[in-house]
VOMARBA-875211 format. One line per field, with one value per residue (C-alpha): residue number from 0; x, y, z. Coordinates in nm, 4 decimals, padded with zeros to 6 digits. Example, Ala and Ser with C-alpha at 12.3 -4.5 7.8 and 13.67 -1.06 7.14 Angstrom:
% residues 2
pos (0,1)
x (01.2300,01.3670)
y (-00.4500,-00.1060)
z (00.7800,00.7140)
END
This chain:
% residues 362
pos (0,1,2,3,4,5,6,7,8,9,10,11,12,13,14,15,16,17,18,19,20,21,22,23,24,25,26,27,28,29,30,31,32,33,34,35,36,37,38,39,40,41,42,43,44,45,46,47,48,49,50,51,52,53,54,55,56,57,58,59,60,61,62,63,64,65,66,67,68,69,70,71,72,73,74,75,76,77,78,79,80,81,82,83,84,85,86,87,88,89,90,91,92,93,94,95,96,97,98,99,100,101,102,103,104,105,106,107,108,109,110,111,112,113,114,115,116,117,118,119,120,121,122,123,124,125,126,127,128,129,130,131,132,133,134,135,136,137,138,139,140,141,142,143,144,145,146,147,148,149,150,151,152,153,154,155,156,157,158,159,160,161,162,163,164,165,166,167,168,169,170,171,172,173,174,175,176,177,178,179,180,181,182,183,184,185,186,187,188,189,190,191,192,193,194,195,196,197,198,199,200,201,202,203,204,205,206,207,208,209,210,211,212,213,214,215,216,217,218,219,220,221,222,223,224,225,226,227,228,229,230,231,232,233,234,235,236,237,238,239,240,241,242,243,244,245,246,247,248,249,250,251,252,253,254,255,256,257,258,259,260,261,262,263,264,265,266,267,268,269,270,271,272,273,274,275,276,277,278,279,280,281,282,283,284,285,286,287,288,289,290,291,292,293,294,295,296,297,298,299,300,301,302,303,304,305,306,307,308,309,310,311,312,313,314,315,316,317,318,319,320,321,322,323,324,325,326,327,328,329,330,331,332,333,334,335,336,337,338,339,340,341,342,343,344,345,346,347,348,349,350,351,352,353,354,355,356,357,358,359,360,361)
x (00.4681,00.4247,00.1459,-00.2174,-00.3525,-00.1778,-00.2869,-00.5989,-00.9028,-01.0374,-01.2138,-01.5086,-01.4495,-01.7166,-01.7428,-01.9536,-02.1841,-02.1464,-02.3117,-02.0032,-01.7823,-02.0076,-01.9083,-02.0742,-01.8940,-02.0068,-01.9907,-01.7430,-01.4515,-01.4270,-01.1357,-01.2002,-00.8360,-00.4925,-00.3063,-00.0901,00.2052,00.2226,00.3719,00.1456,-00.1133,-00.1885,-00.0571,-00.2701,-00.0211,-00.2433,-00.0616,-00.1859,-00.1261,00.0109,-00.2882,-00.5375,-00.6941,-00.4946,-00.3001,-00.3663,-00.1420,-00.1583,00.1167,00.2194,00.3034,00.6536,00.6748,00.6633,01.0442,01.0150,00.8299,00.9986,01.3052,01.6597,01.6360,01.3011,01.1532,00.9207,00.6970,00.5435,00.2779,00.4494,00.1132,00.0217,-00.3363,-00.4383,-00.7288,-00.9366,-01.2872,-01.4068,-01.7655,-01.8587,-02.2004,-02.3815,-02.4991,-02.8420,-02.7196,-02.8042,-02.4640,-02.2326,-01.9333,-01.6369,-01.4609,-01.1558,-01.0911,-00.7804,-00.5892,-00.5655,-00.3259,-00.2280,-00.6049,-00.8155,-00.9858,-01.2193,-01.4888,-01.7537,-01.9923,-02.2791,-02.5117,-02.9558,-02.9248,-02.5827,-02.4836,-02.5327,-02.2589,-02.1041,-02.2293,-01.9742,-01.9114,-01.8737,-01.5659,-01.4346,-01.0526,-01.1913,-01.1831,-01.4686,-01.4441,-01.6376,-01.8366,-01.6563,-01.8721,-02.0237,-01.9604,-02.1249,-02.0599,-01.7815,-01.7614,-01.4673,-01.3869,-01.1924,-01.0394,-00.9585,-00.6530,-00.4092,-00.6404,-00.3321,-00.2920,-00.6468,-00.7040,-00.3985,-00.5552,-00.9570,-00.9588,-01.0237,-00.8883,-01.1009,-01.1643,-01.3493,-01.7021,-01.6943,-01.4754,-01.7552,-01.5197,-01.4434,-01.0590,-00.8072,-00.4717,-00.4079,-00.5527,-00.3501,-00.0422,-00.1582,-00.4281,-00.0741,00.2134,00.5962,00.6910,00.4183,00.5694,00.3762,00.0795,-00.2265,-00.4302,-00.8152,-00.7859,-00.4503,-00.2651,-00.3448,-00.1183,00.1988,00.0492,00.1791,00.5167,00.7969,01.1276,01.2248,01.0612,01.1871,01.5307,01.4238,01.3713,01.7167,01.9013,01.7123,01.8227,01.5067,01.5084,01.2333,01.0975,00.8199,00.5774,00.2690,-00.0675,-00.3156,-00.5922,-00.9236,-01.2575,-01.4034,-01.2365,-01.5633,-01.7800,-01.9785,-01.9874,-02.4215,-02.4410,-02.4705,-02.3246,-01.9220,-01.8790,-02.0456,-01.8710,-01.6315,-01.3570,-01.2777,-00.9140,-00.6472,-00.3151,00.0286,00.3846,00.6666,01.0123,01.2972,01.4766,01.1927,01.1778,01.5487,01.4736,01.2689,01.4501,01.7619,01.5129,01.3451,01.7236,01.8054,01.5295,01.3642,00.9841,00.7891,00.6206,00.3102,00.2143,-00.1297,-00.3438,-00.2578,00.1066,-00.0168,-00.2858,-00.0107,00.2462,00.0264,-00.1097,00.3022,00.3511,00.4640,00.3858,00.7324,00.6537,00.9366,00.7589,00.7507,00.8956,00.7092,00.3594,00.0407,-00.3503,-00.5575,-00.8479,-00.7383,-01.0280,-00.8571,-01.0676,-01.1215,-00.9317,-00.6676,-00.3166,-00.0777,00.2508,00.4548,00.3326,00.4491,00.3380,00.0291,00.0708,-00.3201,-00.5823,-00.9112,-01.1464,-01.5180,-01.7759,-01.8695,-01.6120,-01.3532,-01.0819,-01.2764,-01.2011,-00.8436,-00.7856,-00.9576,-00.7885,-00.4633,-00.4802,-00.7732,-01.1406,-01.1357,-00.8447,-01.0481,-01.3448,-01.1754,-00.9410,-01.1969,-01.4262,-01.1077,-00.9943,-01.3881,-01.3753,-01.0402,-01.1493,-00.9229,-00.9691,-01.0914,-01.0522,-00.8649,-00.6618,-00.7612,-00.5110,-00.3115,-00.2800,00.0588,-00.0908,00.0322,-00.0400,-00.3237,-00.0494,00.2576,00.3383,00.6296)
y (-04.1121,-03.9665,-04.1367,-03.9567,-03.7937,-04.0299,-03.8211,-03.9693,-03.8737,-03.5883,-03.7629,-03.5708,-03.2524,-02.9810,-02.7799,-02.9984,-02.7456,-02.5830,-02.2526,-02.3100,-02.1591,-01.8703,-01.4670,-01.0915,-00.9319,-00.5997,-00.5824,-00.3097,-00.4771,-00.6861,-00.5772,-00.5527,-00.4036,-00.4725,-00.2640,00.0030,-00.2137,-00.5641,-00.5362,-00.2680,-00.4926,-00.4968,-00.8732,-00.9817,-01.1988,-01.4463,-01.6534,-01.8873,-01.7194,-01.9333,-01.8844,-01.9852,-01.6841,-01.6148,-01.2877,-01.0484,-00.7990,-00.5479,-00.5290,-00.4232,-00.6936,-00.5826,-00.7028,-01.0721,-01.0711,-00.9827,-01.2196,-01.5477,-01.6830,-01.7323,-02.0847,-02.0879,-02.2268,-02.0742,-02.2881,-02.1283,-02.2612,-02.1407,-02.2349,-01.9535,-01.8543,-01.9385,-01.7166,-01.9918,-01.8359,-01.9251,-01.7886,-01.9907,-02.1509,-02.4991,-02.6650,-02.5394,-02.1391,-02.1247,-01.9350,-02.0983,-02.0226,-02.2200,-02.2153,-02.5004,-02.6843,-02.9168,-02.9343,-03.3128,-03.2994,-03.0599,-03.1222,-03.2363,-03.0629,-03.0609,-02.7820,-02.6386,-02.5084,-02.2327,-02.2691,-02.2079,-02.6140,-02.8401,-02.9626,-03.3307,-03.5829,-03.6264,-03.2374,-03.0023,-02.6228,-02.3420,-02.1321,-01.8023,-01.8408,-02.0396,-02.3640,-02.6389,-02.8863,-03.1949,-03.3351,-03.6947,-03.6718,-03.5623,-03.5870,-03.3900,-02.9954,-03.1005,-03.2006,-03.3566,-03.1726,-03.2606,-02.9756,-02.9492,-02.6652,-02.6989,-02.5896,-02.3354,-02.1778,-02.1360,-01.9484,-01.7412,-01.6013,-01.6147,-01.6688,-01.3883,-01.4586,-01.6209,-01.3408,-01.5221,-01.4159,-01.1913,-00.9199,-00.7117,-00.5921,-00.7364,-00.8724,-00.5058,-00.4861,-00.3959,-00.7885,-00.9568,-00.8829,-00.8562,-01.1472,-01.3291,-01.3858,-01.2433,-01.6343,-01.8052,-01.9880,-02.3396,-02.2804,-02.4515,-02.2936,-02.1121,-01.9010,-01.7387,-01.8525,-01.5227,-01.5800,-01.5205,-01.2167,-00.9570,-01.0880,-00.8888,-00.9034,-00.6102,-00.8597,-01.1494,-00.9945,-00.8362,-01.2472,-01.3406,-01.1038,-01.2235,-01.6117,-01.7113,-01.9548,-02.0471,-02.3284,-02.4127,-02.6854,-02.6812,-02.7214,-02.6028,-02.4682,-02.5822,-02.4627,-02.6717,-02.3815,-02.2090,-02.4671,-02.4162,-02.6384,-02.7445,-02.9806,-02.8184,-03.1228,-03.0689,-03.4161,-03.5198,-03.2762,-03.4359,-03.2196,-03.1934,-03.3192,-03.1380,-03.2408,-03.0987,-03.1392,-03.1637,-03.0967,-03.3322,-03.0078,-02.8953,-03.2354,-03.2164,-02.8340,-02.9337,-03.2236,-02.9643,-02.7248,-02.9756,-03.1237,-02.7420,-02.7047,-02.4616,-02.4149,-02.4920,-02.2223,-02.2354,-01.9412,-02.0219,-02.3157,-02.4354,-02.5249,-02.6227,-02.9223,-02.9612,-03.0792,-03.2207,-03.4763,-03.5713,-03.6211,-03.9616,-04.1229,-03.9760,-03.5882,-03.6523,-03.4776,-03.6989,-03.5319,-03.6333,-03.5488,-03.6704,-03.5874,-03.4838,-03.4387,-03.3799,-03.2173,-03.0448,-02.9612,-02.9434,-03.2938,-03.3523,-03.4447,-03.1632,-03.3526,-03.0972,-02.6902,-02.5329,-02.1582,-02.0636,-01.7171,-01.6810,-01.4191,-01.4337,-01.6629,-01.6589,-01.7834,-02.1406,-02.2174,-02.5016,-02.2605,-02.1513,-02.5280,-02.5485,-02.2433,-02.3481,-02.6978,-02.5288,-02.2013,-02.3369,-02.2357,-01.9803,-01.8214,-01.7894,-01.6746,-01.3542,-01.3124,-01.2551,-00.9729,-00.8237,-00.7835,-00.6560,-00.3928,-00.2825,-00.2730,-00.5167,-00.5734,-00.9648,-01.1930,-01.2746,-00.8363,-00.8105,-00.8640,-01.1698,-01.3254,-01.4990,-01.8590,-01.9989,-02.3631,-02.4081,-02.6657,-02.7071,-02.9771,-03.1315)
z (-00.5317,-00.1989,00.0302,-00.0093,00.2642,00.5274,00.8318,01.0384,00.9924,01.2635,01.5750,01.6733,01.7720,01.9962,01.6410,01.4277,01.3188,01.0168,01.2148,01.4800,01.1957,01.1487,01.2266,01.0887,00.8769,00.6961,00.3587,00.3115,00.4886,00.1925,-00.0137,-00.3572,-00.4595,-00.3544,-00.1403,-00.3495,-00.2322,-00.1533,00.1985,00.2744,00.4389,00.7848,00.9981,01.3234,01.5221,01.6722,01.9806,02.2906,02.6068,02.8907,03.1224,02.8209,02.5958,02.3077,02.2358,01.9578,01.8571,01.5455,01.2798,00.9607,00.7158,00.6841,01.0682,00.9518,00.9935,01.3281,01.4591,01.3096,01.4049,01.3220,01.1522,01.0669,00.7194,00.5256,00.2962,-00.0794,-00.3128,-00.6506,-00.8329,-01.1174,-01.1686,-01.5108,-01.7260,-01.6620,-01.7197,-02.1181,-02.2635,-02.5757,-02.7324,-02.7047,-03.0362,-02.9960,-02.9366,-02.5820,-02.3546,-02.1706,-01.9080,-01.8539,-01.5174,-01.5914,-01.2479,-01.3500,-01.6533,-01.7213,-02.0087,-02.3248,-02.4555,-02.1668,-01.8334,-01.5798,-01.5873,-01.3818,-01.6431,-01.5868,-01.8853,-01.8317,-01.9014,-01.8521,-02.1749,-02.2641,-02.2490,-02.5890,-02.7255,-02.8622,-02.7446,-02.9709,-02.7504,-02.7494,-02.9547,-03.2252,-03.0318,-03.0084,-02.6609,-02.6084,-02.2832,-02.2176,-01.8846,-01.6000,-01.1867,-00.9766,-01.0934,-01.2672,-01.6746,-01.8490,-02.1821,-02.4391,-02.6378,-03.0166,-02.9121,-02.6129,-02.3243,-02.1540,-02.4903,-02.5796,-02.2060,-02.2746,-02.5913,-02.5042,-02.1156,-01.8273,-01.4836,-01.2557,-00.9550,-00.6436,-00.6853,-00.3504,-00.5771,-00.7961,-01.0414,-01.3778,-01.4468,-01.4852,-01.5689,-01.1741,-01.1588,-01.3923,-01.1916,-00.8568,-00.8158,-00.8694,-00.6447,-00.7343,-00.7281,-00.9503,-01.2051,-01.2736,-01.4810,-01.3270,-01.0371,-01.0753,-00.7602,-00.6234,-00.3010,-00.1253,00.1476,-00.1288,-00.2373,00.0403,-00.0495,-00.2488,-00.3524,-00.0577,00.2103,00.1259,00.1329,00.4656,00.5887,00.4467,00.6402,00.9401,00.8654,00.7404,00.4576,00.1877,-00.0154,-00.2671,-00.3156,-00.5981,-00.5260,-00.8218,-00.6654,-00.8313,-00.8857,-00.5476,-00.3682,-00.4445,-00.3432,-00.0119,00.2935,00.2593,00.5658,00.8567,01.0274,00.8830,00.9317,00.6230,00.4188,00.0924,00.0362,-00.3592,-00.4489,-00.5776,-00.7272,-00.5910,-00.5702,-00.2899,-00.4783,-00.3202,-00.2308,-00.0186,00.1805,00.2408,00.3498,00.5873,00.7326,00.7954,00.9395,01.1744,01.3027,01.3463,01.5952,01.2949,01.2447,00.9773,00.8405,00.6237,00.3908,00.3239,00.3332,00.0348,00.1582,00.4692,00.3160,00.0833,00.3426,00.5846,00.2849,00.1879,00.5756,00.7226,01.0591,01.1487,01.0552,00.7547,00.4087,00.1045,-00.2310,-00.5338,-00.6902,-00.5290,-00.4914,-00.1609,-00.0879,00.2752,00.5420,00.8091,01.1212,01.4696,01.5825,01.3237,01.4220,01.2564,01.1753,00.9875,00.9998,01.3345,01.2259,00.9265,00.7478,00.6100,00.5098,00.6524,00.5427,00.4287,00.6788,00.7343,00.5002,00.4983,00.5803,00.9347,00.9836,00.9382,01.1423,01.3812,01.3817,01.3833,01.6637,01.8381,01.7900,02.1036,01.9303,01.6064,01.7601,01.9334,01.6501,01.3830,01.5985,01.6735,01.3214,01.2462,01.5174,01.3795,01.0554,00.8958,00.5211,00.4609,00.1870,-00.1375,-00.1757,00.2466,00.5391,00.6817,00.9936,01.1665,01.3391,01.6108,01.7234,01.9697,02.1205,01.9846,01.7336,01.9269)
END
């Protein structure tokens, strides 16, 4: 098993304040459909200058090829979204709403449930798919559950898919495909890598022919994605842990990449913490599963990811953080009232941005 979250810790950085990772945005530039086509979202390429202030320049998604390189890597989380939203009944009658965080095994997960009052520890559920589950525990927002039907199987048949609270629709059709990437295949994330989801099979041929390779890792995203930052000093925030996986192939990819003189290149945050939290002291990945709980802000030492493909992020969330980290919080703070003025579409079905380093990694 690969080392957990072997990166230092962030010293103290000028952006402690939760309010430091605030910005306006009006309500209407959050998108609340896909695109008609996957590629057909807009890319701000966001780069340091030499004489300090970054540079900002407007693309087309279907640019991407254009500006990487020859040699460069491309990283994927091939997590798949599961239905993991579940309506049922406590004992006593009184609603409840499952929002499955983790899978722990064929019978077992970790919940977040909304109910008028959280169900005691040992109490059975009534669920949706003829299924009963019962508490094993409690931590925090989260409850353990064990199920009396395999939990995938029962959210297949009696689950909806877990949109991010921002979008004001209920689950479509148009959602079932689209609030998924073209490469998801391992069963196990509540909330979509959005980074993956301007990709399609044209583009990626598009980055072939331009001698740009690809490779996966897992990371499941869980229901702490949705969790707000409280504290306004970020310091004190706990980041909630996730499990992923680095393939052996992907390590080696890298490796070839790195001796090439390729870049790394992140699509989405989710590879990024991923590969960050299997780095060594020497920038090598580790292949093999492992957990993180990894908190990347203003400070941290970035040993792997030398470019981040990302949408934009909510306000004072975790996300402003790692951005920031990674192009620099000047570069963050003119990139986002650019893409506002502009009229860029934000969140989960909004645009992307191309990151570059704030310095680069070697």
């Amino acid at each position: 098993m690969p080392p957990n979250d072997p990166a230092p810790a962030a010293p103290p950085s000028d952006a402690t304040r939760l309010s430091d990772y605030d910005y306006a945005l009006p309500p209407e530039l959050i998108a609340q459909h896909p695109p008609a086509v996957r590629t057909a979202s807009r890319l701000l390429h966001v780069e340091p200058r030499p004489d300090g202030g970054p540079r900002l320049s407007d693309l087309g998604f279907a640019d991407l090829p254009s500006r990487l390189r020859a040699g460069d890597l491309l990283v994927l989380n091939d997590t798949r979204v599961i239905k993991a939203r579940l309506a049922g009944r406590k004992a006593s009658g009184g609603r409840v709403e499952l929002l499955v965080e983790r899978l722990v095994d064929a019978h077992e997960a970790v919940a977040m449930i909304r109910a008028s009052h959280p169900p005691a520890v040992g109490s059975t559920l009534e669920l949706d798919g003829d299924a009963r589950a019962t508490v094993l525990s409690r931590e925090g927002s989260f409850f353990a559950l064990r199920f009396d039907a395999e939990v995938l199987a029962l959210l297949e048949r009696a689950g909806t898919l877990p949109l991010p609270p921002y979008i004001d629709h209920a689950p479509d059709g148009d959602d079932e495909t689209r609030y998924q990437t073209v490469y998801a295949r391992h069963p196990g994330a509540v909330a979509a890598p959005t980074a993956g989801l301007h990709f399609d099979d044209a583009l990626f041929a598009a980055l072939e022919a331009a001698g740009v390779a690809r490779a996966f890792v897992t990371l499941h995203v869980g229901a702490g994605t949705f969790l707000p930052v409280r504290d306004e000093d970020v310091s004190r925030h706990v980041m909630h842990a996730e499990r992923y996986h680095v393939p052996p192939e992907t390590s080696d990819a890298i490796a070839v990449t790195r001796a090439r003189g390729g870049r790394v290149v992140a699509i989405g945050t989710t590879s990024m913490r991923t590969l960050e939290a299997a780095a060594r002291d020497d920038g090598a990945v580790s292949s093999g599963w492992g957990e993180t709980a990894l908190f990347i802000r203003p400070g941290f030492a970035f040993r792997v990811v030398d470019a981040l493909v990302t949408n934009f992020h909510l306000p004072k969330s975790t996300l402003m953080m790692l951005v920031s980290a990674f192009a620099g919080i000047d570069a963050i703070r003119a990139a986002y009232p650019h893409a506002v003025a502009r009229r860029y579409r934000f969140f989960s079905y909004g645009d992307a941005m191309l990151l570059e380093p704030a310095r680069a990694r070697r």
